[in-house]
Every structure is written in C-alpha cells, then in structure tokens.
C-alpha positions as CSV (number, residue, x, y, z in Angstrom):
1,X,-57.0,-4.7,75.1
2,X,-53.7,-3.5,73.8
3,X,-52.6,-4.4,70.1
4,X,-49.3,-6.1,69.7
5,X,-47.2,-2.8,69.5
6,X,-48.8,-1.9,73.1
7,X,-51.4,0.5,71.7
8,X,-54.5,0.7,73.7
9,X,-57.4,-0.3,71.9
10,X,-61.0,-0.2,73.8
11,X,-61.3,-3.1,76.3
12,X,-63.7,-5.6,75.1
13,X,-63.5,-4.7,71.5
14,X,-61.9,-5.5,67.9
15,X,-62.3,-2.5,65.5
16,X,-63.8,-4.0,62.7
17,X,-61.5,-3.5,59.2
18,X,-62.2,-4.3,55.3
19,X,-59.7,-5.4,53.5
20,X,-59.2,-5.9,49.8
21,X,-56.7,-6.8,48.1
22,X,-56.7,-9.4,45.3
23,X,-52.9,-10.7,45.4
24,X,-53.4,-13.9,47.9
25,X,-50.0,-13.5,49.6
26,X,-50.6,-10.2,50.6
27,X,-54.3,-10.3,51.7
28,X,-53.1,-12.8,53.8
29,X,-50.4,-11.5,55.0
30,X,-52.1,-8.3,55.8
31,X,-54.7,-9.9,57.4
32,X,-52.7,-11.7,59.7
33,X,-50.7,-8.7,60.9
34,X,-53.9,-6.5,61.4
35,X,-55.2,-9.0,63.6
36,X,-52.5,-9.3,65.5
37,X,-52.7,-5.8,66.1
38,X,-56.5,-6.5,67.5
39,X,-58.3,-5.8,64.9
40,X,-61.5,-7.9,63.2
41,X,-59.9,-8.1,60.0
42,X,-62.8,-9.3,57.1
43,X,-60.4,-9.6,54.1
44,X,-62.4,-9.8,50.5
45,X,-60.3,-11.1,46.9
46,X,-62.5,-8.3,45.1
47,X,-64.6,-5.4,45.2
48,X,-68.0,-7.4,44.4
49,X,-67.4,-9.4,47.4
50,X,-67.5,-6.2,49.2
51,X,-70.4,-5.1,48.2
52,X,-72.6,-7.8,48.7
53,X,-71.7,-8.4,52.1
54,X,-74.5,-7.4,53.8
55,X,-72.4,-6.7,57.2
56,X,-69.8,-4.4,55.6
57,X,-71.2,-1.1,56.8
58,X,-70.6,-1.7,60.4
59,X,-67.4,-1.4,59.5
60,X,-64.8,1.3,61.7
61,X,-62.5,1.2,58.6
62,X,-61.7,0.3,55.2
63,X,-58.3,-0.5,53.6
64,X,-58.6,-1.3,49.4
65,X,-55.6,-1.3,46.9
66,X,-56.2,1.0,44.0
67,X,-55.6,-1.9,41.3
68,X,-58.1,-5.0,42.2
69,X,-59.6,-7.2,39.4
70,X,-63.6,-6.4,39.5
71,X,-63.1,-2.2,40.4
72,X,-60.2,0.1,41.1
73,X,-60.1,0.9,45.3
74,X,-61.5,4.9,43.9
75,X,-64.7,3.4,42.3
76,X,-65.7,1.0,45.3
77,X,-65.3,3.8,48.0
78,X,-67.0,5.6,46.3
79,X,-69.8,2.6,46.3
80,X,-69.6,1.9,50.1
81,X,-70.3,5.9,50.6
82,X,-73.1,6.1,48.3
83,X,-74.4,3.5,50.6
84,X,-74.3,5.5,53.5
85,X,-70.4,4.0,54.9
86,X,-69.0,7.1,56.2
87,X,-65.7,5.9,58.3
88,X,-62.1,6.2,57.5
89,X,-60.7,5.0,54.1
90,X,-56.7,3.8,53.4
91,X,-55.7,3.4,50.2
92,X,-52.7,0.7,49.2
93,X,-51.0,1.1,45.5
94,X,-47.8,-0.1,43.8
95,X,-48.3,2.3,41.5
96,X,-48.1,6.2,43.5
97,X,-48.3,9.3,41.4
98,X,-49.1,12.8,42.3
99,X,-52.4,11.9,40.2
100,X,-53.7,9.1,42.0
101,X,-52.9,10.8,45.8
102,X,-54.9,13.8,44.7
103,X,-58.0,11.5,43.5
104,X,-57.9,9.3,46.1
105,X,-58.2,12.6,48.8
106,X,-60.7,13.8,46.5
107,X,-62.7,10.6,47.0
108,X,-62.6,10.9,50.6
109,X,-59.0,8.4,51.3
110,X,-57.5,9.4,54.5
111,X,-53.8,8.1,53.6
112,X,-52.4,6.4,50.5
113,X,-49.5,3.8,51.2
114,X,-46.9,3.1,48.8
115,X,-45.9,-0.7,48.3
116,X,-43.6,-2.2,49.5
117,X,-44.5,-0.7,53.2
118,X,-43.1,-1.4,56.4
119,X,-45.5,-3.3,58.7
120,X,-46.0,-1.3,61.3
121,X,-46.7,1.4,59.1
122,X,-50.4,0.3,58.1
123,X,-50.9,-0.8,61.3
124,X,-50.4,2.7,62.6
125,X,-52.1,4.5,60.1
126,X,-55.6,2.2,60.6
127,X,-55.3,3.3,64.7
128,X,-54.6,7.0,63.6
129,X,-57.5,7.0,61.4
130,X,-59.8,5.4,63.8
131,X,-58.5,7.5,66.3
132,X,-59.4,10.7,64.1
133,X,-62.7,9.3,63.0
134,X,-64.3,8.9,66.9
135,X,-62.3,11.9,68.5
C-alpha cells in the first residue's frame, strides 16, 4: 500500500496511530489527513480516554499536543510507558520553548511540532518515526 504522498507503507497493513488533541477542528482535521496517508488513525478529545482504552498499546505510534484539558501530552506519555507502550512519541504545541523541547526529549518524544505546521510535515515525521522504531 502506498500513502497518499507515494510512500510505501507494508502491503496489507495500516500502522496504527493515537491521536490526542482536544480542539475538534484540528483532531479532525488531523485525523483525516493521517488516514489518508494510510494510517489507522484512533483520535481521543483527552488523555483519560486514552488511557482507558483497553487497545491503545498495540499502538505503532502516538501523537499528543502538550496542552489538552485532563493531562499535559508530558504526563500521559509518561502513563502509556509506565504501562509498558514503548513505540515512537510526536509531540504537537502552540506554545514551543527551549524548555518544553528539552522535557518532552527527556520524556522519551521523538519530535516536537510547532503549530501552525504544514501538512505533510506530520505526516512525514509519523513514517520517519515508524521507520526508525522497526529498523
């Protein structure tokens, strides 16, 4: 199967992604780009949601904004690894800062993404850090 920008993915499969992000538009609209890319998208409004989703772990990779309602995207890595999720991590903030890119590497965050960000970049990033996580 090849995504929309004509990068392979396995034949027969859809990566599996987490997404949370607590502003509608852009959980949505995130959602429907990544899967038009090929991936599984499961998109959550908050943290908690996460977390009791029984099926999360399976997982290949997990994209959170830093500022959601129930928990900060730090706090609930930090929660899926403590339960054993060890795949790749991509942080999304409107608020960047030295700061936050050194605690989110810290917590295990492959890449931080500044919003406003141009589609194709998260797209990329998620297939780079797949890519990097089975090599």
């Amino acid at each position: 199967m090849n995504n929309a920008q004509g990068t392979p993915l396995a034949s027969g499969t859809r990566p599996k992604l987490l997404l949370v992000e607590d502003d509608p538009a852009v959980r949505r609209s995130l959602q429907l780009l990544l899967q038009a890319r090929g991936f599984d998208v499961r998109s959550y409004a908050a943290g908690a949601s996460l977390l009791a989703d029984a099926n999360a772990l399976d997982a290949a990779c997990f994209i959170t904004d830093y500022r959601i309602d129930d928990l900060d995207g730090l706090a609930l890595l930090r929660s899926l690894r403590d339960r054993g999720w060890t795949g790749p991590a991509i942080l999304i903030t409107a608020f960047p800062s030295p700061q936050l890119a050194a605690q989110a590497e810290a917590v295990g965050f492959q890449a931080v993404i500044d919003k406003p960000f141009r589609e194709h970049l998260i797209s990329d990033t998620v297939l780079q850090a797949i890519a990097a996580a089975t090599a």
